[in-house]
C-alpha positions in Angstrom: 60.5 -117.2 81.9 60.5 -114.5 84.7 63.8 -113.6 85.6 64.5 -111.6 89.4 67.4 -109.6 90.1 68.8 -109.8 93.6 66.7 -107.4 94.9 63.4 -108.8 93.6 64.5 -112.3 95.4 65.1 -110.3 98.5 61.8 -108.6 98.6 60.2 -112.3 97.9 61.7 -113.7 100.5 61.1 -111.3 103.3 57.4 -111.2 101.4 57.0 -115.0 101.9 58.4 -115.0 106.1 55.6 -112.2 106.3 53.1 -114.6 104.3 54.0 -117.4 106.2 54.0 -116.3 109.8 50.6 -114.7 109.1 49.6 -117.5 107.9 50.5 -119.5 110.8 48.8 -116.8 113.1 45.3 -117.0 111.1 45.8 -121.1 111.1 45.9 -121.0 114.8 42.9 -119.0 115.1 41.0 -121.6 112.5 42.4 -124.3 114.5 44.5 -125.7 111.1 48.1 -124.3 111.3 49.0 -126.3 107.8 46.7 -125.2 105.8 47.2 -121.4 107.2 51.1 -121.7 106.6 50.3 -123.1 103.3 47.9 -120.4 102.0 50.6 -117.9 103.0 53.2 -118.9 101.6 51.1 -120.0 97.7 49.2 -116.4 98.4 52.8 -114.2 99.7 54.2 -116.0 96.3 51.5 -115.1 94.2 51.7 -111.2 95.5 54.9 -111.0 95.3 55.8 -112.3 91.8 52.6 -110.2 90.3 54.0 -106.9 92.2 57.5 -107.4 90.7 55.8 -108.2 87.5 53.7 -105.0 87.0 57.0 -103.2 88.4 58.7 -104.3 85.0 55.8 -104.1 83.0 55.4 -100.2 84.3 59.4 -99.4 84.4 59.7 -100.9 80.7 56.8 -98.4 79.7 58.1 -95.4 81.0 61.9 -96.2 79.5 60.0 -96.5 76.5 58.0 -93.4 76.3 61.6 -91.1 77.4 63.1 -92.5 74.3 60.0 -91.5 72.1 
């Protein structure tokens, strides 16, 4: 289970309004707002939990190399 701290929820979210309203913007363009809002906010989502991932992947490495 992935667990956020309140910053990593904060990032998300303002990740996922920036997701979203481009989505919206592209969907107009394709003539299909729905499917543009959708695939911003799955893709934002996706982004954003694999950046805060490798972020705790990278910070755990590096505490564990100071202690060696």
């Amino acid at each position: 289970m992935l667990y956020l701290s309140d910053e990593e929820i904060k990032k998300m979210a303002i990740n996922l309004a920036y997701g979203i309203g481009l989505g919206v913007f592209i969907g107009i363009f394709i003539d299909n707002v729905l499917l543009g809002f959708s695939l911003g906010g799955v893709i934002s989502i996706l982004v954003s939990l694999s950046v805060c991932f490798i972020r705790k992947i990278l910070t755990y490495n590096l505490k564990k190399k100071e202690v060696n």
